[in-house]
MDAnalysis code that builds the backbone (N, CA, C; Angstrom):
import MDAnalysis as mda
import numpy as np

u = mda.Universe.empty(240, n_residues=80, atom_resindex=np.repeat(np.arange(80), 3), trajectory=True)
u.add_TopologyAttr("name", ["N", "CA", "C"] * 80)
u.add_TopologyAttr("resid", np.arange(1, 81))
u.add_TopologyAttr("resname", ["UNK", "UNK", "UNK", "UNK", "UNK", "UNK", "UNK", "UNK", "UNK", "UNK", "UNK", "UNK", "UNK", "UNK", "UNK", "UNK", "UNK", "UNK", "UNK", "UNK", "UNK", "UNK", "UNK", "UNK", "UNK", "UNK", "UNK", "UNK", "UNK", "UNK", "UNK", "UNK", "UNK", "UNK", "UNK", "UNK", "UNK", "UNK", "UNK", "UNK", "UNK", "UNK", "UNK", "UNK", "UNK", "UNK", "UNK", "UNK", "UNK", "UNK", "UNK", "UNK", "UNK", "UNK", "UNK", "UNK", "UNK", "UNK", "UNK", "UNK", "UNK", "UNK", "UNK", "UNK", "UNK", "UNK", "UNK", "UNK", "UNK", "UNK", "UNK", "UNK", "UNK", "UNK", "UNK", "UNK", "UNK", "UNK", "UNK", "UNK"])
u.atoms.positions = np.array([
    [0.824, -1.204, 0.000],
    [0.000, 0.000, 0.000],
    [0.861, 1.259, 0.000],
    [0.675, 2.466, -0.827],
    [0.759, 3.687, -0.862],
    [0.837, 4.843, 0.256],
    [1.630, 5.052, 0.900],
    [1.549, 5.655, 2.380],
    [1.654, 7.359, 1.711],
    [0.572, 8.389, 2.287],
    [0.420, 9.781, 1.945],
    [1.405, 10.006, 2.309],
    [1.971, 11.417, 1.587],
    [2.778, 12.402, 2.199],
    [2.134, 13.413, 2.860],
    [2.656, 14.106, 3.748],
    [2.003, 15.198, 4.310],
    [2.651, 16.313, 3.352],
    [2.995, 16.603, 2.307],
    [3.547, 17.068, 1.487],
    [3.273, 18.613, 1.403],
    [1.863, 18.468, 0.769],
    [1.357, 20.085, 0.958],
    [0.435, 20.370, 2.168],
    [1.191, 19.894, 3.224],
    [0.748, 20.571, 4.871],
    [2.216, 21.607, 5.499],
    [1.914, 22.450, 5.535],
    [3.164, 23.661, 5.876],
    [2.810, 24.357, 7.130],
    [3.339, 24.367, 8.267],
    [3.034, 24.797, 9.811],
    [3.873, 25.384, 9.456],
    [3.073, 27.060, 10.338],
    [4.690, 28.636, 10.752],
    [3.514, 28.992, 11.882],
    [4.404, 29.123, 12.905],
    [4.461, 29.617, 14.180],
    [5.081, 31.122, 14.225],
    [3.641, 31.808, 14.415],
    [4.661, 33.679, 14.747],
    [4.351, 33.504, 16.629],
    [5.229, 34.294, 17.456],
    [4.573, 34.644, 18.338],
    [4.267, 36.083, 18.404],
    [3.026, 36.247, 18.873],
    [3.045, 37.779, 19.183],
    [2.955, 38.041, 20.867],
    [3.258, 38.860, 20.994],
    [2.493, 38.567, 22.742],
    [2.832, 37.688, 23.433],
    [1.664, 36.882, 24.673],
    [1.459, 35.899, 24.928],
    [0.501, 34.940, 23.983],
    [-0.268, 35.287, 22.793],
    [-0.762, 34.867, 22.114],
    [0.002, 34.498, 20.655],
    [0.053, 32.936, 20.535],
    [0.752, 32.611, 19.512],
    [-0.269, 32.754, 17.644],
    [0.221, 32.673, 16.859],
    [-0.663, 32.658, 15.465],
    [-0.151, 31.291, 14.786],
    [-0.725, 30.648, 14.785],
    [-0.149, 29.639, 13.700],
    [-1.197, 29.439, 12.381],
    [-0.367, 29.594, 11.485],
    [-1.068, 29.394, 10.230],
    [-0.462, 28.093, 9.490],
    [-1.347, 27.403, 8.805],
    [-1.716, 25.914, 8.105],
    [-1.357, 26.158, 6.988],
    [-0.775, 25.860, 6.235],
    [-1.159, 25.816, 4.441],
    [-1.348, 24.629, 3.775],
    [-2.036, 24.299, 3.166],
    [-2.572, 23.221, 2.448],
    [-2.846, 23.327, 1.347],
    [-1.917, 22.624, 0.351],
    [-1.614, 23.164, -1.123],
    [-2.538, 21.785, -1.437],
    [-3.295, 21.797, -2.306],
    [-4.649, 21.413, -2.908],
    [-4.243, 20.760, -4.338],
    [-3.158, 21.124, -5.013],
    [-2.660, 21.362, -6.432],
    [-2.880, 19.640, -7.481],
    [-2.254, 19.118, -6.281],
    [-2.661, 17.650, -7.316],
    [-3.434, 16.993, -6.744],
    [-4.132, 17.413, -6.150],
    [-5.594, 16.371, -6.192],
    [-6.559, 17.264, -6.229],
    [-6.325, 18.797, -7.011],
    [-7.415, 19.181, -7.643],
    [-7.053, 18.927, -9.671],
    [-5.964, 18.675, -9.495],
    [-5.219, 18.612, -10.975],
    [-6.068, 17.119, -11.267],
    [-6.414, 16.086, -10.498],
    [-6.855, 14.577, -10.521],
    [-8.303, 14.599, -10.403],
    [-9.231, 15.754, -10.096],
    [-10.156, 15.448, -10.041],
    [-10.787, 15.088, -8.823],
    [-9.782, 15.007, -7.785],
    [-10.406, 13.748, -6.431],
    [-10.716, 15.157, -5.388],
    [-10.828, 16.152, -5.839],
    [-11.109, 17.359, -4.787],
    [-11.235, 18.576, -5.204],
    [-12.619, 19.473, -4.617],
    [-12.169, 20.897, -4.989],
    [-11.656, 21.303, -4.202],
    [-10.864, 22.657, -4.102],
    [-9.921, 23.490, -2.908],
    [-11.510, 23.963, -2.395],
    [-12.260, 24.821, -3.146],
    [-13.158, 25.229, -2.252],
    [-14.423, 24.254, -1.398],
    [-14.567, 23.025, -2.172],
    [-14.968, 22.143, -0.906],
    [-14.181, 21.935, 0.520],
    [-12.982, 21.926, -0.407],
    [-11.866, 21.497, 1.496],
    [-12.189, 22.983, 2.410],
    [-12.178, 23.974, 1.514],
    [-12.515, 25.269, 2.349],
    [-13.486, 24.981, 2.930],
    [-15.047, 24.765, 2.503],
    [-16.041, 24.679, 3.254],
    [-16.199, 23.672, 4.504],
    [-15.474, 22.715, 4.228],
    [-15.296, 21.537, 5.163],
    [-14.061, 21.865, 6.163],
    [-13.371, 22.732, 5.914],
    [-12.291, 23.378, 7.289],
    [-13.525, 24.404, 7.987],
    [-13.780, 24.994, 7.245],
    [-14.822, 26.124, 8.019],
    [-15.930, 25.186, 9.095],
    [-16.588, 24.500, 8.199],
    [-18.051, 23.834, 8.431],
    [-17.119, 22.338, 10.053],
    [-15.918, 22.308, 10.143],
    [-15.494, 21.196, 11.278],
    [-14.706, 21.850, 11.806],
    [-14.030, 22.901, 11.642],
    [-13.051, 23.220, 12.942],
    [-13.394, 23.530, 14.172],
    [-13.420, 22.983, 15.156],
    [-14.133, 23.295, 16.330],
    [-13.261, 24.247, 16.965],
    [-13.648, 25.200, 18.111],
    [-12.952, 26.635, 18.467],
    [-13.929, 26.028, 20.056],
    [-13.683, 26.260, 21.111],
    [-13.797, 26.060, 22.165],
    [-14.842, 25.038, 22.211],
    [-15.039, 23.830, 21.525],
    [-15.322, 22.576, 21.704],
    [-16.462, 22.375, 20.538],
    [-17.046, 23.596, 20.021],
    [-18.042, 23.925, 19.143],
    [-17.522, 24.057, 17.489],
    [-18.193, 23.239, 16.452],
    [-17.700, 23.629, 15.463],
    [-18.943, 24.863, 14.801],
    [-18.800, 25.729, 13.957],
    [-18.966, 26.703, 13.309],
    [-19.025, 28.155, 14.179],
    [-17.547, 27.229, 15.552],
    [-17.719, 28.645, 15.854],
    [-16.716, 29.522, 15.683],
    [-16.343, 29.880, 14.979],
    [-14.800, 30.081, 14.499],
    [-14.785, 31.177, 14.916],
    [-15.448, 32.629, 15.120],
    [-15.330, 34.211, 15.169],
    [-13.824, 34.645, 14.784],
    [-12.779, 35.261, 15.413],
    [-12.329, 36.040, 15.410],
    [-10.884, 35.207, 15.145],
    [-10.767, 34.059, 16.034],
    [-9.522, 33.163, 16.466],
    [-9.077, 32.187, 15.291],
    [-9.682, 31.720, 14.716],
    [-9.784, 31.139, 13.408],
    [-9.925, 31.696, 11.746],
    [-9.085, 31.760, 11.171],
    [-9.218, 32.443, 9.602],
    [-9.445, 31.367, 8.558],
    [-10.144, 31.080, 7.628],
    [-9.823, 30.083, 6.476],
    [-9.521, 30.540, 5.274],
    [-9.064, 30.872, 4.827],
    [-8.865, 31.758, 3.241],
    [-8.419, 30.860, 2.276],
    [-8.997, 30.975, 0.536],
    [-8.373, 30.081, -0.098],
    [-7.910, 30.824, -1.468],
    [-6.604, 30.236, -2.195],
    [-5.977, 31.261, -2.758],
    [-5.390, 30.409, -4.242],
    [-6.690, 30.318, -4.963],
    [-6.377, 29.764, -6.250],
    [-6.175, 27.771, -5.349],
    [-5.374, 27.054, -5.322],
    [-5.642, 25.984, -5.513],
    [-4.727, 25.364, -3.148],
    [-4.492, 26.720, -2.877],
    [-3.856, 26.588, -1.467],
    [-5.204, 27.037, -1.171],
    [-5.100, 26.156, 0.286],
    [-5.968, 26.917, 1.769],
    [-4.927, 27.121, 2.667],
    [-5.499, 28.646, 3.505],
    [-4.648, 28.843, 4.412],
    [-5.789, 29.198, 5.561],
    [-5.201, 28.733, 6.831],
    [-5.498, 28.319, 8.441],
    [-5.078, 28.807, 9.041],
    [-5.611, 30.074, 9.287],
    [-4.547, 31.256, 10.904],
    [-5.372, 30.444, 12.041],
    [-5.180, 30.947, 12.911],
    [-5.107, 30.484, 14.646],
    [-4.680, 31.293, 15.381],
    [-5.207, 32.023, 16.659],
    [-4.768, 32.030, 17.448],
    [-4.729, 31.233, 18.569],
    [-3.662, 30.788, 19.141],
    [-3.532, 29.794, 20.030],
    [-3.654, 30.060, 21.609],
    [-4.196, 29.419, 22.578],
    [-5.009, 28.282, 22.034],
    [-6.534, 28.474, 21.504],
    [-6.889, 27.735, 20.822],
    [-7.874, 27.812, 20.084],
    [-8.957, 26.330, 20.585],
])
């Protein structure tokens, strides 16, 4: 069997403060090039499950999802 890469998963840690930011990137590129995914479904499905104090769609302020041609990107403030 075929074991994934975590390939287009990219973690950066800023600190600001006592409050850290970490942003996600998730490059989408060949398995929207294959057909097996849209970027903006994975968008809706990061939005629609990330849970933020135990609740998912509650993302407000602490959570960002943005998507940018065939990447999603995932701010945070931590903890989240």
């Amino acid at each position: 069997p075929r074991t994934m890469a975590n390939k287009g998963l990219k973690k950066k840690v800023a600190v600001k403060g006592k409050k850290a930011l970490l942003k996600y990137t998730v490059d989408c590129q060949q398995p929207a090039d294959d057909n097996i995914i849209e970027p903006k479904d994975l968008e809706k499905f990061f939005k629609d499950r990330i849970k933020v104090e135990g609740k998912t769609g509650n993302l407000g302020d602490k959570v960002t999802v943005s998507r940018e041609k065939s990447k999603i990107h995932v701010s945070a403030e931590a903890p989240f």
